[in-house]
ZABA-488129 format. One line per 2 residues: number of its first residue (from 1); their letters; for each residue x, y, z of N, C-alpha, C. Coordinates in steps of 0.05 Angstrom, whole numbers, plus 5000, padded with zeros to 4 digits. Example, Ala and Ser with C-alpha at 12.3 -4.5 7.8 and 13.67 -1.06 7.14 Angstrom:
1) as) 5264:4886:5156:5246:4910:5156:5264:4934:5156  5257:4955:5142:5273:4979:5143:5258:5001:5157 .
This chain:
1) xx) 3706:5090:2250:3708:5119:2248:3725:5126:2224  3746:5117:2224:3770:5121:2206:3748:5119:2174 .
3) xx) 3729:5092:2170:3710:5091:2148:3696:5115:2136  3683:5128:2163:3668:5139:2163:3685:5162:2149 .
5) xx) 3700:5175:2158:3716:5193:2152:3726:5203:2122  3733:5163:2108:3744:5166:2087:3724:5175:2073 .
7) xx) 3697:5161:2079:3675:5163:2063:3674:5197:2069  3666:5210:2088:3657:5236:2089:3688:5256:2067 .
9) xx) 3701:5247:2068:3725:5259:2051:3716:5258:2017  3714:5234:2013:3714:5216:1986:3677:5244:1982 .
11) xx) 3661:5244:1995:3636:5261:1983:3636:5292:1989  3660:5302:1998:3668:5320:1998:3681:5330:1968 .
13) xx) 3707:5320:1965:3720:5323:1945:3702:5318:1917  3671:5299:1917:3650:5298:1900:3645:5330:1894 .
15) xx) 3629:5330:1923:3618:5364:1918:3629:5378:1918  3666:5381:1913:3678:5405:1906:3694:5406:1871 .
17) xx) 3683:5385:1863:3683:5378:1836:3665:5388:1823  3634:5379:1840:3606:5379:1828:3602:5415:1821 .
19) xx) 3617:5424:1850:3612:5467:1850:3636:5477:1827  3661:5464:1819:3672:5467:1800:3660:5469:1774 .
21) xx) 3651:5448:1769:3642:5441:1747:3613:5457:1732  3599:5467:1763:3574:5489:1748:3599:5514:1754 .
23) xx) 3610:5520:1768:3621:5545:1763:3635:5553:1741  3655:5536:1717:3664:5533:1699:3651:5536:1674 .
25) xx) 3622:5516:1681:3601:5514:1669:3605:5495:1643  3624:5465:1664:3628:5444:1644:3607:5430:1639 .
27) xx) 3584:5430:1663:3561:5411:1654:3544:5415:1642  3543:5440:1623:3531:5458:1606:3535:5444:1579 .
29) xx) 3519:5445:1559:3514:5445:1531:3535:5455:1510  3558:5462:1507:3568:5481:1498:3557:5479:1469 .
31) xx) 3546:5505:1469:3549:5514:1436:3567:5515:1430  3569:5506:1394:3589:5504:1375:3577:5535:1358 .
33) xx) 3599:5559:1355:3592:5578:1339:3619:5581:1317  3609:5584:1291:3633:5588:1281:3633:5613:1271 .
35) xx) 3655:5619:1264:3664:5638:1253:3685:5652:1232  3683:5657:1211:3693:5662:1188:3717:5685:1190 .
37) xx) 3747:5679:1182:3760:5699:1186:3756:5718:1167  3754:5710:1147:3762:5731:1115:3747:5754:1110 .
39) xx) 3754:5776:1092:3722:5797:1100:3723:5824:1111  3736:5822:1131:3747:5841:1152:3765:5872:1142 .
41) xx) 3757:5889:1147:3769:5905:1135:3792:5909:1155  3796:5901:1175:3819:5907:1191:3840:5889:1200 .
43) xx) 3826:5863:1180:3836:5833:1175:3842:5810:1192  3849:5799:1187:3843:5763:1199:3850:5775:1224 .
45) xx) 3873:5779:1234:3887:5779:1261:3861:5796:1275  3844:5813:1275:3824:5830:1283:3801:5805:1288 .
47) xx) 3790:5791:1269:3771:5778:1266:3773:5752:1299  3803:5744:1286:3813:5723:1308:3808:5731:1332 .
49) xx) 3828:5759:1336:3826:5769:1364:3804:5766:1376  3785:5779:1367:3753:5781:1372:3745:5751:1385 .
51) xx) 3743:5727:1361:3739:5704:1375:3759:5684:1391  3787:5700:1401:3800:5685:1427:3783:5706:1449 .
53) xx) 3776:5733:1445:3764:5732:1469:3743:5732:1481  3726:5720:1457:3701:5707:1456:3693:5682:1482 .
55) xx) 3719:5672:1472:3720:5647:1483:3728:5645:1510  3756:5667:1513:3755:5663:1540:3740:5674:1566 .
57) xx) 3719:5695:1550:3703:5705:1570:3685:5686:1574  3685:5670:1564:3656:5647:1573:3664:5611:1565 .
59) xx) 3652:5609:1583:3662:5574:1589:3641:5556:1573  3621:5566:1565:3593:5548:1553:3592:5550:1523 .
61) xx) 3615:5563:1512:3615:5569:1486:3642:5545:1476  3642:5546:1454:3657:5523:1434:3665:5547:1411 .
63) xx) 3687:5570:1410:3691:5575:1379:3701:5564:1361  3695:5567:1331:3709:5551:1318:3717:5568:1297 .
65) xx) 3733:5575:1291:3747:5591:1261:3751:5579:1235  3737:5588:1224:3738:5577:1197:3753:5599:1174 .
67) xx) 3779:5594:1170:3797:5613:1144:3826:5602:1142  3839:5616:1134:3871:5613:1127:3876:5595:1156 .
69) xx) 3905:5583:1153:3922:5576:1171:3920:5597:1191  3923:5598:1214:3933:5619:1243:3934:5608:1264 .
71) xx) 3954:5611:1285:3968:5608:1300:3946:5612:1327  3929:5597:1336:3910:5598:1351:3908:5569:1361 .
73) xx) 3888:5570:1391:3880:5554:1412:3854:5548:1406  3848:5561:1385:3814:5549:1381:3826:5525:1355 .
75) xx) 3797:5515:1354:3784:5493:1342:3784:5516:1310  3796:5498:1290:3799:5515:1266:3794:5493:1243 .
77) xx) 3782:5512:1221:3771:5495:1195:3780:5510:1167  3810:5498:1161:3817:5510:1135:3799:5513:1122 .
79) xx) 3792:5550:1099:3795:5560:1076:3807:5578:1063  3808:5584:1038:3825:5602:1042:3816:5630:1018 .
81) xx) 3786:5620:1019:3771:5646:1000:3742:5650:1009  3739:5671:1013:3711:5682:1033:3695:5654:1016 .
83) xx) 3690:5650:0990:3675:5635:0980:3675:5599:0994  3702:5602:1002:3718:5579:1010:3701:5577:1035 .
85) xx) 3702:5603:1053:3692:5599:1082:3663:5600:1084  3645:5603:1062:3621:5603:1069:3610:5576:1062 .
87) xx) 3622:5559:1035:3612:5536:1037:3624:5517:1063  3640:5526:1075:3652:5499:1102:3631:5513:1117 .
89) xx) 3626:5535:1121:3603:5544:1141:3571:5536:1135  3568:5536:1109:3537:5517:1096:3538:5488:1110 .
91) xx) 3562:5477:1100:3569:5454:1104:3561:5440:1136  3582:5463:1151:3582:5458:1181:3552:5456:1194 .
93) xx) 3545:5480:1180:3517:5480:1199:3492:5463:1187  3490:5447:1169:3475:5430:1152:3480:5403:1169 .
95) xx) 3507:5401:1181:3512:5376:1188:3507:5372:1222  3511:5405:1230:3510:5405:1260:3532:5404:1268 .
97) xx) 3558:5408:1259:3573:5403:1268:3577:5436:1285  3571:5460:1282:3567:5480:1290:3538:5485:1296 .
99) xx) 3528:5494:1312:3509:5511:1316:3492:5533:1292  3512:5551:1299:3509:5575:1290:3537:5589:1275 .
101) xx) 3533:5610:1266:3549:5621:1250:3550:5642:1250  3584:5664:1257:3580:5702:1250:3599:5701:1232 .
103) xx) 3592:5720:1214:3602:5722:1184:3598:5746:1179  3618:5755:1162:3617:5789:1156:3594:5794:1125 .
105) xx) 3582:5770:1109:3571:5768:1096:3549:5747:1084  3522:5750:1077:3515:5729:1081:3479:5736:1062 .
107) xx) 3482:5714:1034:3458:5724:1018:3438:5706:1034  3423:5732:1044:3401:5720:1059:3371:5731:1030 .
109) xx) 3348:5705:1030:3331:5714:1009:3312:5742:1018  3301:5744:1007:3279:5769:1011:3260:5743:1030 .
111) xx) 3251:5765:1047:3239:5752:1064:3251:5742:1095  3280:5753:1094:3296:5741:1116:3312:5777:1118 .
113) xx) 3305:5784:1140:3322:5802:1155:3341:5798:1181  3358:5827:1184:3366:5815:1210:3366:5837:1226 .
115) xx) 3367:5826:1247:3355:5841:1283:3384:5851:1293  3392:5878:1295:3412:5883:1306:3416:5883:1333 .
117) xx) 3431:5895:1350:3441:5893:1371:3455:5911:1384  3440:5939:1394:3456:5964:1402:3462:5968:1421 .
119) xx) 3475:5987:1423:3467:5997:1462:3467:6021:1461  3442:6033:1475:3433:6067:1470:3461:6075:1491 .
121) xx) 3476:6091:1474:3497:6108:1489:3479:6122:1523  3462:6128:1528:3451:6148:1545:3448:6128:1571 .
123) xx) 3436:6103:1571:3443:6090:1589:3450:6071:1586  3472:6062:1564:3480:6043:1568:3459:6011:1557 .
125) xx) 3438:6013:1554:3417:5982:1548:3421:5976:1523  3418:5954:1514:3412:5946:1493:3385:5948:1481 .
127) xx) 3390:5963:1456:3364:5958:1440:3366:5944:1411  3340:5933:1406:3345:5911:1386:3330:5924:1361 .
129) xx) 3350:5935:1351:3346:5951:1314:3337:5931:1299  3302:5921:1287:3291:5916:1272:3287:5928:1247 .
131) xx) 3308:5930:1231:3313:5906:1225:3345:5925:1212  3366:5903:1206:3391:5920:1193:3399:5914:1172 .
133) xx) 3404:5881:1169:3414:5878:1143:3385:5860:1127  3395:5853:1103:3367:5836:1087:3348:5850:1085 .
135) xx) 3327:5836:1083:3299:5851:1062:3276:5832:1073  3257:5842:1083:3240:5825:1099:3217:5828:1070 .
137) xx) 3215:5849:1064:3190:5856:1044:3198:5879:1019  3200:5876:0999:3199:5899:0980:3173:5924:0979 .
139) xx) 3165:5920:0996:3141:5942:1000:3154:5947:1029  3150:5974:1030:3172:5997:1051:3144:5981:1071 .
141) xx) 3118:5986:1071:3100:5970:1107:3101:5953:1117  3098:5934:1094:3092:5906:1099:3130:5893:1099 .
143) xx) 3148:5905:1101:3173:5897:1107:3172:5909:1128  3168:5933:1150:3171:5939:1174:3156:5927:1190 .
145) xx) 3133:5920:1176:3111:5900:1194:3122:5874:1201  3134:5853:1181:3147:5835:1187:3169:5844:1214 .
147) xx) 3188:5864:1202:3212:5876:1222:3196:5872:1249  3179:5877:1254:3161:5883:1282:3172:5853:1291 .
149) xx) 3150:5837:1275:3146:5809:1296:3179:5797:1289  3193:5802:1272:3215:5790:1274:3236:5806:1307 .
151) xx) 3237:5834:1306:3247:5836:1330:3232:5828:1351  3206:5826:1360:3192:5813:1375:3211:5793:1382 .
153) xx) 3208:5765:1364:3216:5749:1367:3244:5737:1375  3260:5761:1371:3286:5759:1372:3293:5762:1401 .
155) xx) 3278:5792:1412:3283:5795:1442:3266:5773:1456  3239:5762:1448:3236:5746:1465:3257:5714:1474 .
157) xx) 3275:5718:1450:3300:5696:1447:3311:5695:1465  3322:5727:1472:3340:5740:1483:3337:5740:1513 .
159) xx) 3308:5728:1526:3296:5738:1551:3282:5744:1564  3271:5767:1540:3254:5786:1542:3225:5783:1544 .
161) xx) 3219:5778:1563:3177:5762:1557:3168:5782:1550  3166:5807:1551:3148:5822:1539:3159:5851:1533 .
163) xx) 3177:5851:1504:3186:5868:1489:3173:5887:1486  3180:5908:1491:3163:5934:1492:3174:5945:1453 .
165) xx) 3155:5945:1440:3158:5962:1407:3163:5993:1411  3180:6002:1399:3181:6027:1387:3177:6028:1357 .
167) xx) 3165:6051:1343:3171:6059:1320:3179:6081:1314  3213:6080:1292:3226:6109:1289:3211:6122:1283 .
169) xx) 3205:6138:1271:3186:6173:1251:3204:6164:1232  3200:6144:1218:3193:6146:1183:3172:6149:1166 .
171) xx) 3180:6149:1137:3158:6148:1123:3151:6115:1119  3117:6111:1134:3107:6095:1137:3099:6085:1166 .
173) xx) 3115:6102:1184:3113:6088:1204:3084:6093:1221  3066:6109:1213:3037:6113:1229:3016:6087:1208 .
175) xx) 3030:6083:1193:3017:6057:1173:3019:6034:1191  3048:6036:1201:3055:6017:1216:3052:6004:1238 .
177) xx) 3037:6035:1259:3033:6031:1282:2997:6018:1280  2991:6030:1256:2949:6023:1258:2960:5998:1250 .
179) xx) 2978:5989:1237:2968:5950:1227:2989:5943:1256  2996:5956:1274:3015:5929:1300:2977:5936:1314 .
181) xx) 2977:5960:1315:2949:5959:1333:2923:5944:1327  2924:5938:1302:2895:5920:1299:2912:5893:1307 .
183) xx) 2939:5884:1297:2953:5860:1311:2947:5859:1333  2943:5876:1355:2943:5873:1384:2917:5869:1399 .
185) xx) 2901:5887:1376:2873:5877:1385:2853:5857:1364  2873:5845:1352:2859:5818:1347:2871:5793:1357 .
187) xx) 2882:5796:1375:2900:5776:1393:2925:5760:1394  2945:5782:1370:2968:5783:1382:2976:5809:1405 .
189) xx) 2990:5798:1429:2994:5817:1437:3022:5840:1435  3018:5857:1441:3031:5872:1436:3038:5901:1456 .
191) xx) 3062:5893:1465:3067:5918:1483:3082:5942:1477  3056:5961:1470:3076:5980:1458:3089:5999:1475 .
193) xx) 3108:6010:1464:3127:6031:1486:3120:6062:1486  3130:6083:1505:3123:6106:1501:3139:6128:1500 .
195) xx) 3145:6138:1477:3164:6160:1475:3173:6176:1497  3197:6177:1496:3212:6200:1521:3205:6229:1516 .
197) xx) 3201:6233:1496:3191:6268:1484:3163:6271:1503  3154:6291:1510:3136:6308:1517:3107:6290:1506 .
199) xx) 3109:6290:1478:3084:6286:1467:3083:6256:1474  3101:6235:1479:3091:6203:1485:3085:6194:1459 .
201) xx) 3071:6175:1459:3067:6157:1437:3090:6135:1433  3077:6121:1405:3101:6091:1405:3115:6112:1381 .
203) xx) 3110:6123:1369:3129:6145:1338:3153:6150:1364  3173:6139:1347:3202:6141:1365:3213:6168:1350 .
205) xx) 3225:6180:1368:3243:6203:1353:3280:6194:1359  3292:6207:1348:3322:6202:1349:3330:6201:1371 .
207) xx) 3316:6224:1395:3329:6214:1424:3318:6186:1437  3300:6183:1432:3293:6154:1442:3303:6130:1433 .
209) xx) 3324:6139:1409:3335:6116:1398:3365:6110:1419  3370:6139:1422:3400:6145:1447:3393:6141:1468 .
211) xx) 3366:6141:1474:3356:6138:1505:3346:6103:1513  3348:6087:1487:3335:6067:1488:3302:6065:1499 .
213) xx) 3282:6086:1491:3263:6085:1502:3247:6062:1501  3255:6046:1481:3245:6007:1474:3259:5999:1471 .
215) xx) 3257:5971:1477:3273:5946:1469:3278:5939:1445  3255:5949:1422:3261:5938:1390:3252:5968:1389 .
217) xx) 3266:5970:1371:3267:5999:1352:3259:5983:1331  3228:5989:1316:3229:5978:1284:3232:6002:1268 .
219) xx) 3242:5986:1244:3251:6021:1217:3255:6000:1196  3258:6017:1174:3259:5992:1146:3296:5989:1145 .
221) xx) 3301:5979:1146:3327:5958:1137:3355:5983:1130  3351:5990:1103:3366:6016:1099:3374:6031:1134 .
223) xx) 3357:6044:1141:3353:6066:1161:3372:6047:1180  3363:6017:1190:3368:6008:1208:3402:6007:1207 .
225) xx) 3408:5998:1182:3437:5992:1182:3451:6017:1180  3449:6040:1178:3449:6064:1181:3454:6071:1213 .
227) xx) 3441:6063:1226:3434:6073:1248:3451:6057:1264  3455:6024:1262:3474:6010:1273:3501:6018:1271 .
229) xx) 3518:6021:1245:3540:6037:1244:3543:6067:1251  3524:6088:1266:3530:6106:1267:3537:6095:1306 .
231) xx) 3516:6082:1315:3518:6073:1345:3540:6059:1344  3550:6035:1328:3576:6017:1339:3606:6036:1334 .
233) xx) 3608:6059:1316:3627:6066:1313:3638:6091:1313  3614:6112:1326:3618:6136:1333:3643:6144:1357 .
235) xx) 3653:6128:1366:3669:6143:1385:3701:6131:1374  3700:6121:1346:3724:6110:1340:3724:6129:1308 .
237) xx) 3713:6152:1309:3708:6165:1293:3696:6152:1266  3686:6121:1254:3674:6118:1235:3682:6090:1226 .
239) xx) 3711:6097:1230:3725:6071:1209:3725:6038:1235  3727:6042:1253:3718:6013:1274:3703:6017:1298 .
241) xx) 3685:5993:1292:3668:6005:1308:3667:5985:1341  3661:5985:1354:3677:5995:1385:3653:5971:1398 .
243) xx) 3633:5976:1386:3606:5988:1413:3587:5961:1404  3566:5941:1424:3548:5937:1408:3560:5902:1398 .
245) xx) 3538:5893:1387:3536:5867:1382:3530:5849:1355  3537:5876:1335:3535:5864:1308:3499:5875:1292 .
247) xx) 3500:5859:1264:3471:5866:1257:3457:5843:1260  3470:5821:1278:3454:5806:1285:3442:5779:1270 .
249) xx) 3430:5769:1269:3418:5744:1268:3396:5747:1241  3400:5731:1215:3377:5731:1202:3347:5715:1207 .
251) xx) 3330:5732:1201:3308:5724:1221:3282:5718:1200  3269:5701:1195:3256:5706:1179:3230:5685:1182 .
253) xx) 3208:5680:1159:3193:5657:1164:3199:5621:1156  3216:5624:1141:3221:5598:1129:3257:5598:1142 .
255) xx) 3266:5617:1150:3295:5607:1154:3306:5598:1176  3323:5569:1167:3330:5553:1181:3354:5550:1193 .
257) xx) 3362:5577:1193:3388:5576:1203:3401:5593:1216  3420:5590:1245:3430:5613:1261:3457:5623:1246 .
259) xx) 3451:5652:1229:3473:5658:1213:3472:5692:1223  3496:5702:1233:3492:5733:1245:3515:5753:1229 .
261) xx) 3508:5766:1230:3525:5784:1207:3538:5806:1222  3565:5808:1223:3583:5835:1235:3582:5847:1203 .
263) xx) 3601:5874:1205:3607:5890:1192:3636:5888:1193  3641:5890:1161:3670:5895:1155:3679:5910:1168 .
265) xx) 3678:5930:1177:3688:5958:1201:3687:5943:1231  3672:5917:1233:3675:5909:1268:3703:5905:1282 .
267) xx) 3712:5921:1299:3720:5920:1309:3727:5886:1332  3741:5879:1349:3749:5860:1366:3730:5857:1385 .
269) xx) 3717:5873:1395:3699:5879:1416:3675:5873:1405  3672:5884:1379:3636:5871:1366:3643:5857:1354 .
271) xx) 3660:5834:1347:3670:5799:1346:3660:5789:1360  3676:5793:1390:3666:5775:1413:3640:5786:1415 .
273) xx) 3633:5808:1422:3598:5803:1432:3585:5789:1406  3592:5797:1390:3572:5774:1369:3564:5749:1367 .
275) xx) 3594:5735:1380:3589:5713:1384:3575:5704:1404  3583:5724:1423:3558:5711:1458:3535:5712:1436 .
277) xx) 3528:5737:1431:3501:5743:1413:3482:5720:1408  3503:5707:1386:3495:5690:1373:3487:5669:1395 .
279) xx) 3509:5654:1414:3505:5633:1430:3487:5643:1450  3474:5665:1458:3458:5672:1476:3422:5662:1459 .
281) xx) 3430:5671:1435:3401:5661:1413:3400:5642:1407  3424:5618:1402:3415:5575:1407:3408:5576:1435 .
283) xx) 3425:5595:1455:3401:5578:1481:3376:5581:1479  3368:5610:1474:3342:5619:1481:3327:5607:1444 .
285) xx) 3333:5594:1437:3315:5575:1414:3302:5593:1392  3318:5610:1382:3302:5631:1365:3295:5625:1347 .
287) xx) 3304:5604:1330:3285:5595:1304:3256:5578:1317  3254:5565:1326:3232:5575:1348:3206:5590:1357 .
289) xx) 3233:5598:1375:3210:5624:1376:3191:5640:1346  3210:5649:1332:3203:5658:1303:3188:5642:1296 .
291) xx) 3175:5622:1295:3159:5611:1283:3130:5612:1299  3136:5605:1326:3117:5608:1341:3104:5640:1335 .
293) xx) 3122:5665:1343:3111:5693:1338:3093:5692:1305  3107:5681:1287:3100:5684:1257:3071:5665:1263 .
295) xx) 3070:5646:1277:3043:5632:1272:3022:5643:1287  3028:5662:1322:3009:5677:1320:2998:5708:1314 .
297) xx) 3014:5716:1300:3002:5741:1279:2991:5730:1259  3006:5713:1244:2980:5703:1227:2950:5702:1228 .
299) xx) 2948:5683:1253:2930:5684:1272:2915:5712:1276  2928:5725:1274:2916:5756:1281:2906:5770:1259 .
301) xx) 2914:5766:1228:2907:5766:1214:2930:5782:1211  2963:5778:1203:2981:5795:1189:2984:5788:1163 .
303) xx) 2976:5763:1151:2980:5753:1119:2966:5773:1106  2937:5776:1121:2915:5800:1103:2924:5826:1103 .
305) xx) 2935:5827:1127:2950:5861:1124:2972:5867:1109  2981:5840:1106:3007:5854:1084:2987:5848:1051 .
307) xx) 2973:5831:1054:2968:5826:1022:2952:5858:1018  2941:5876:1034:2925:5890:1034:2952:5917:1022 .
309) xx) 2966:5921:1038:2994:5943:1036:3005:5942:1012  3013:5911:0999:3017:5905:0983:3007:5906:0947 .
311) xx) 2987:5920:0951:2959:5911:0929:2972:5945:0921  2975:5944:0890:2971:5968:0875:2955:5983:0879 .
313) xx) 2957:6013:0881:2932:6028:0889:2919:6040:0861  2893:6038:0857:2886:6042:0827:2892:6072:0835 .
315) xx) 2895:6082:0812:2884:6119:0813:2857:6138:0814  2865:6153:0833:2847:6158:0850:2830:6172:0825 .
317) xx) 2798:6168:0830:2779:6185:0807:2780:6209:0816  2772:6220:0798:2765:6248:0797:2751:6254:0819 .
319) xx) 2772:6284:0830:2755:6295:0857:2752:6325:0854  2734:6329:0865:2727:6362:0857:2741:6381:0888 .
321) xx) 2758:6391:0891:2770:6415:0907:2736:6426:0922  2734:6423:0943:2711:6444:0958:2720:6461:0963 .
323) xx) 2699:6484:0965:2712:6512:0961:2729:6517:0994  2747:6543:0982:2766:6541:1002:2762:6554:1021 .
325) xx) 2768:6549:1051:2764:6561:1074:2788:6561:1097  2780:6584:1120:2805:6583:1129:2811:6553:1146 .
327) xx) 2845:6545:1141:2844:6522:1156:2865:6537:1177  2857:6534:1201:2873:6533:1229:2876:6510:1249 .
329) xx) 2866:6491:1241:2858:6463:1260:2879:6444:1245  2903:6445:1263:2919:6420:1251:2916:6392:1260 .
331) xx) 2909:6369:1241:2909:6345:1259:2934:6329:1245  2948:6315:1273:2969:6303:1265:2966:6275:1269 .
333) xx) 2983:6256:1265:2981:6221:1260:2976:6213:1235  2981:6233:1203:2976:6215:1183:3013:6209:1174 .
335) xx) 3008:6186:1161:3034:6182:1161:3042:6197:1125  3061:6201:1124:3067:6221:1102:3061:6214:1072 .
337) xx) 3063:6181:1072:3054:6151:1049:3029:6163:1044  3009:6176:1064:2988:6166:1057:2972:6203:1056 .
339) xx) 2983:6224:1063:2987:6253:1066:2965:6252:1042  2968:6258:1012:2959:6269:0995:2930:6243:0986 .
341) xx) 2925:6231:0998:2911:6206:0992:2885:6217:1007  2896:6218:1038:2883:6232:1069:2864:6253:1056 .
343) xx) 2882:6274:1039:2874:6303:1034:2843:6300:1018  2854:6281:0998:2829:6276:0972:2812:6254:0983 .
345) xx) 2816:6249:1009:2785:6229:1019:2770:6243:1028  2780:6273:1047:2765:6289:1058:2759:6306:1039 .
347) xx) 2765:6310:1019:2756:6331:0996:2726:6321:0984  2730:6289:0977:2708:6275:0969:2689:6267:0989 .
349) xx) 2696:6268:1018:2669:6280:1029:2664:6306:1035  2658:6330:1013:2662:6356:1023:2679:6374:1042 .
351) xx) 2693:6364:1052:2712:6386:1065:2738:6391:1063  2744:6420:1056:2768:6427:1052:2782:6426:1067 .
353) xx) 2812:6404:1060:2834:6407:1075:2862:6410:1055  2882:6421:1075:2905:6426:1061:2918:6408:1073 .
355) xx) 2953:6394:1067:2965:6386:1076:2985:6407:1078  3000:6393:1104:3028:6412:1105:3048:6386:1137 .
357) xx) 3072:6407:1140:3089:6393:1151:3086:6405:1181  3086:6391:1203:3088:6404:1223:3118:6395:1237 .
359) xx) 3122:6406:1265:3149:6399:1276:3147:6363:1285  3127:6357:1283:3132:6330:1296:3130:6307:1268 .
361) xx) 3119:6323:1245:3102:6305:1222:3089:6323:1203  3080:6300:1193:3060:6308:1171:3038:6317:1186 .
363) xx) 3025:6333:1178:2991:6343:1185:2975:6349:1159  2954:6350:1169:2926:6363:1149:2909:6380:1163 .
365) xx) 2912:6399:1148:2898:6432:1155:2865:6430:1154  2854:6431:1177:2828:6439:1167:2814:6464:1186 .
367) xx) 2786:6471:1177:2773:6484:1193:2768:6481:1220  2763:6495:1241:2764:6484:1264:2735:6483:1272 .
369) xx) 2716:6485:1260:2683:6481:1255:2684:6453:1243  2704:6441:1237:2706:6420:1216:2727:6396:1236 .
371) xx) 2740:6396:1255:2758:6383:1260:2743:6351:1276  2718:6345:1277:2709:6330:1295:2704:6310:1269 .
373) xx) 2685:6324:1259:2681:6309:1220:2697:6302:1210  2717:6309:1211:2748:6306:1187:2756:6281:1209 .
375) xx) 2757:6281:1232:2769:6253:1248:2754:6234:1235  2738:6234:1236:2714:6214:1240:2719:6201:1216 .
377) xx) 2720:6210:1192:2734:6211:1165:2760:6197:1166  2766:6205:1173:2797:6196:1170:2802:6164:1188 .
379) xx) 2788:6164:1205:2793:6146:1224:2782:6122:1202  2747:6129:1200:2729:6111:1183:2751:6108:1157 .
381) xx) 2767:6118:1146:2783:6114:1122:2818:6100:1120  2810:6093:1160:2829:6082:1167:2862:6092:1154 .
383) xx) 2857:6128:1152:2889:6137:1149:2899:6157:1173  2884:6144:1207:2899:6155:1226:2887:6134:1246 .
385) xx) 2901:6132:1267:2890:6110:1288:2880:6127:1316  2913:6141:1327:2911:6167:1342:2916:6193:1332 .
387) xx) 2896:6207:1342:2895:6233:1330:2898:6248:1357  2918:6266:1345:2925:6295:1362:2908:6323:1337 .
389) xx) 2900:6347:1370:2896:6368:1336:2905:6391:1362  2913:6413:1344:2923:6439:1357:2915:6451:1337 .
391) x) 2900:6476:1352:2887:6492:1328:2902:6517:1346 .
């Protein structure tokens, strides 16, 4: 008995090790993330703070600080010039000795953007701002088009099996939505989202950006990083920002590396979430994933759609004005890029239209004896996908 006992003791004290050890979450992988002190507009001690409490909120992470001497419990890698800290951080992550990397700076090539990380003040969710920092494309479409499958891919990193797309109301963005839609129906799929406004659609307006009405908000780069610092730092009036998880992760087709970018203005709070950030995107395998997403749009035919966006437009020949008539029939969905282009396709098949601005967009004025023809036109000329008309 007494045997029996020791033994039932001895596999006791096992399994109260074994529930320790997932609860701690020692038998876990830990990611190595590093992180760069220098940079910071509110300086090292801010940067630090951020990643001691990075660390102590989570047991599966490894930080590592890379800058000046400082008086810290983490794992640290003398430099002592931003230049200093980006080659130990090249270094580090070439060798593996880190994972991943958040850095307040970071020359990513054209062709590599990055996926931010918000949270719509209204309820609180995160949405993933496609795209904030870097340059996916020097052509304003075919760089939001990339932005698409790059946030795609980012939330699917993140979790997310089936990311619902938004697109802000920029200029370009109904360009944007006809090339995700032929994406979707040539067999990438694609779930698009539907505006909180009245009228619906995937065209995001500014409250749906506060409301989080999608998971990826896509917009061109400018706008995005714009829109990230107005969300992370509005309630600290401008100068630190509070809120939110950085601009995130550069994302691209050839790039090989988990490198995420805060803002000089980040605050201690978008430190540490950056870093989960980051260590939440080595679990979920995002370079990866990105490749897989990039190989089936391809597939779908997105190489032809950007070479297509991309192509100089000759100048348009000579078109003769048809005579003028009343226009009361507004149809809306052209995107504003393509407004005066729209006007002179329907002119050159006989019918007079005007352009003008409505409350939601651009529109084109036509006859309302004329509004079934002018679709048909426009659709066949592939410069609207959905059409609304209010006459």
């Amino acid at each position: 008995m007494n045997g029996d006992a020791t033994t039932k003791k001895i596999i006791g004290e096992i399994f109260q090790e074994i529930g320790e050890a997932l609860e701690t979450g020692q038998f876990e992988n830990k990611k190595k993330i590093g992180v760069t002190l220098l940079g910071s507009e509110h300086g090292i001690e801010n940067v630090l703070k951020g990643a001691e409490s990075a660390q102590k909120m989570r047991n599966d992470i490894q930080v590592v600080v890379i800058g000046p001497a400082v008086d810290t419990s983490l794992a640290h890698v003398e430099a002592n010039t931003e230049e200093e800290c980006f080659a130990v951080m090249e270094a580090m992550l070439e060798s593996g000795e880190i994972d991943g990397c958040v850095t307040m700076h970071y020359n990513f090539p054209i062709g590599v953007a990055t996926v931010g990380r918000a949270i719509a003040p209204s309820y609180g969710r995160s949405v993933y701002l496609a795209t904030t920092t870097g340059t996916a494309s020097t052509n304003r479409i075919a760089g939001m088009l990339r932005n698409a499958i790059f946030g795609i891919a980012t939330a699917k990193a993140m979790g997310i099996k089936e990311p619902s797309i938004g697109i802000l109301n920029l200029d370009g963005a109904r360009q944007v939505e006809r090339l995700l839609k032929k994406l979707d129906a040539n067999g990438y799929p694609i779930r698009f989202a539907d505006s909180s406004r009245k009228d619906g659609g995937v065209i995001m307006r500014g409250n749906d950006l506060l409301l989080g009405s999608s998971d990826v908000m896509v917009m061109d780069t400018l706008t995005g990083n714009l829109m990230m610092k107005i969300l992370s730092s509005f309630t600290a009036g401008g100068n630190y920002e509070t809120v939110g998880y950085g601009y995130g992760p550069g994302v691209g087709e050839n790039h090989d590396k988990t490198v995420l970018i805060l803002s000089r203005a980040s605050g201690i709070p978008v430190v540490a979430n950056g870093i989960h950030y980051a260590a939440d995107l080595i679990k979920g395998n995002l370079l990866d994933v990105t490749k897989n997403e990039i190989i089936k749009a391809k597939k779908a035919g997105l190489d032809v759609m950007i070479q297509e966006v991309e192509k100089v437009k000759e100048e348009p020949s000579q078109i003769t004005q048809p005579d003028k008539e009343v226009v009361t029939a507004q149809i809306s969905g052209i995107d504003i890029l393509d407004l005066d282009e729209a006007v002179m396709g329907l002119w050159a098949e006989g019918i007079y239209a005007e352009s003008g601005m409505g409350c939601t967009g651009p529109i084109i004025m036509v006859n309302e004896t004329k509004v079934d023809q002018a679709i048909e036109i426009l659709k066949k000329k592939e410069y609207v996908s959905e059409v609304k008309v209010d006459c």
